[in-house]
C-alpha positions as CSV (number, residue, x, y, z in Angstrom):
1,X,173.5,110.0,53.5
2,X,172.7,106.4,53.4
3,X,174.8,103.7,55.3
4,X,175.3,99.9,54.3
5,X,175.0,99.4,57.9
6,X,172.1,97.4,59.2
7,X,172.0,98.9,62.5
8,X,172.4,102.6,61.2
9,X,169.1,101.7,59.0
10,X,167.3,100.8,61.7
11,X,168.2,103.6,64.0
12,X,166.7,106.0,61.3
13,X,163.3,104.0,61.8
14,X,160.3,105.3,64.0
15,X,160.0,102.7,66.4
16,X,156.0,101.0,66.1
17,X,154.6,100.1,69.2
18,X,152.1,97.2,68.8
19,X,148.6,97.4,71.0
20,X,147.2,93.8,71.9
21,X,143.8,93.1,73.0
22,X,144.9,93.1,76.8
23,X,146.0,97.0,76.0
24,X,142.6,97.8,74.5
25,X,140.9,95.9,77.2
26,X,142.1,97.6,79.8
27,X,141.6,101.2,78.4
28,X,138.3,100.7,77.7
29,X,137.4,99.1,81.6
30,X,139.6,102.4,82.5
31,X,137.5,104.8,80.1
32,X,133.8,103.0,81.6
33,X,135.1,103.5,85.0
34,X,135.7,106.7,84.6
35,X,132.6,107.3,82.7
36,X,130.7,105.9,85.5
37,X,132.6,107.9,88.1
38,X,131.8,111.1,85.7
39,X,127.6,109.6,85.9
40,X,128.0,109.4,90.0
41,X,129.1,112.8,90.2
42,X,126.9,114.3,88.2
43,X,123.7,112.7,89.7
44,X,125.0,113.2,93.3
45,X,125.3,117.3,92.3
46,X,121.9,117.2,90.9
47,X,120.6,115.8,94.4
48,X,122.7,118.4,96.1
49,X,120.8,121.0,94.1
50,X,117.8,119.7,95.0
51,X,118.2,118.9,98.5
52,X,119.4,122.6,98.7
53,X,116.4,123.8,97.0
54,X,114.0,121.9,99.4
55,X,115.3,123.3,102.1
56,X,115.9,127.1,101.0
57,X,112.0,126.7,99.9
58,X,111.1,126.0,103.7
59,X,114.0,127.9,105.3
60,X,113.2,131.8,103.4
61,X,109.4,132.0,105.0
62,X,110.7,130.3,108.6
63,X,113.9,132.9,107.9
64,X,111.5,136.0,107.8
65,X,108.6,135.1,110.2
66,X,111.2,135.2,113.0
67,X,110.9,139.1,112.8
68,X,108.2,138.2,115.5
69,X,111.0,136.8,117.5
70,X,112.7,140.0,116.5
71,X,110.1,142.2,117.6
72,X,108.9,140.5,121.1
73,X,112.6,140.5,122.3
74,X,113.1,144.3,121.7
75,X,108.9,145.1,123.2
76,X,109.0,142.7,126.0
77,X,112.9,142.2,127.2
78,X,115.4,144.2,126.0
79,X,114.9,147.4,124.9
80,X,116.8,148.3,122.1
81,X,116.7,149.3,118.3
82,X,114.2,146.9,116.5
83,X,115.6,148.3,112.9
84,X,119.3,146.9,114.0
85,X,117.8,143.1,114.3
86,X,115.5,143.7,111.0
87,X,118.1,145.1,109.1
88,X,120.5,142.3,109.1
89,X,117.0,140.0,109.0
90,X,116.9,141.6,106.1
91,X,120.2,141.5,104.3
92,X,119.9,137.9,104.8
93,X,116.7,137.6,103.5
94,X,118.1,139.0,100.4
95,X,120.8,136.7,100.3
96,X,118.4,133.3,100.8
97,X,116.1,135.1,98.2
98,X,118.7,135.3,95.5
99,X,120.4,131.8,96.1
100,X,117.0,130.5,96.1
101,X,116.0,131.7,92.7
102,X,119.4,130.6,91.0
103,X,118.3,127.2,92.4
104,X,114.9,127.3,90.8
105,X,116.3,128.2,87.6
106,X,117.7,126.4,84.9
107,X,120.2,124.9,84.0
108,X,121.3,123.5,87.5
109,X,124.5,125.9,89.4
110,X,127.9,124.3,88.8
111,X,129.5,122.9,91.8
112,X,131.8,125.7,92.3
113,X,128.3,127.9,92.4
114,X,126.7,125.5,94.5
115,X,129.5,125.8,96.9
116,X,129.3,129.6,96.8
117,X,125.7,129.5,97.5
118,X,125.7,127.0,100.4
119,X,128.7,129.2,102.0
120,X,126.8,132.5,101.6
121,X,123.4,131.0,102.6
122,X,124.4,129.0,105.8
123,X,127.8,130.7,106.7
124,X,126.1,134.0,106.1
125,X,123.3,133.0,108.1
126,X,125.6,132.3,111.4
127,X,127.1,135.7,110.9
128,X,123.9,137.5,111.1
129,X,123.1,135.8,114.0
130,X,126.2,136.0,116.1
131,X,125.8,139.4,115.4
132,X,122.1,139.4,116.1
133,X,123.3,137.5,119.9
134,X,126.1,140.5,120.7
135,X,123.1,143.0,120.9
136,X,121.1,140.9,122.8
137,X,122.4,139.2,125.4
138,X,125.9,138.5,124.3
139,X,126.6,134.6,124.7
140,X,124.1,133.8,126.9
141,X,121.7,135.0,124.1
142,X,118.7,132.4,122.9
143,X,120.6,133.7,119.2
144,X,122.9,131.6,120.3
145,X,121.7,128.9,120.2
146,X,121.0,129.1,116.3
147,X,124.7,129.4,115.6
């Protein structure tokens, strides 16, 4: 039902909201901003990647020719059970192996990966050996000293 009433008339009108050039402006300084902030993180995972990869390339062989350490501990100083230090030597090495070949393959992890892999790889790694240091030594183990 229509109404003589100007103010009823314009109450039934969608409201238009006018954009000036200082509106459009600013969105699209906002929108680059955020473009270039979007660019940073991006580039700054793909050197994390990288970095990670370099050093899981030099950090697998150093990780498995320590079984000499392994195996002159349990011949010359403590006599125990070389399978117990070789075993978790080689869980590990498993681990490093596998996070190293999801790094060498494409396309690059995403961050939450990356994260998984850098916990499993270096937080792994201190389990093994604080458990590697109880059997030998305790605290005053040179395993220690790695953690």
């Amino acid at each position: 039902m229509m109404t003589d009433d100007p103010r009823a008339a314009s109450a039934e009108k969608p409201a238009v909201t006018r954009i000036t050039e200082r509106d459009v402006s600013e969105s699209s300084a906002t929108d680059t901003s955020l473009a270039q902030s979007g660019a940073i993180e991006r580039q700054e995972h793909a050197a994390d990647v990288a970095r990670m990869r370099a050093v899981l390339v030099v950090a697998l062989p150093m990780w498995v020719a320590c079984v000499v350490v392994d195996w002159s501990i349990v011949r010359f100083i403590e006599k125990t059970d070389i399978a117990y230090f070789w075993s978790l030597r080689g869980i590990h090495t498993v681990v490093i192996a596998l996070a190293l070949a999801r790094l060498l393959r494409a396309p690059d992890p995403s961050p939450g990966a990356l994260r998984f892999l850098d916990m499993a790889v270096y937080a792994g790694g201190t389990a093994i050996i604080s458990l590697m240091s109880l059997r030998y030594l305790g605290i005053t183990s040179p395993y220690a000293a790695a953690v």
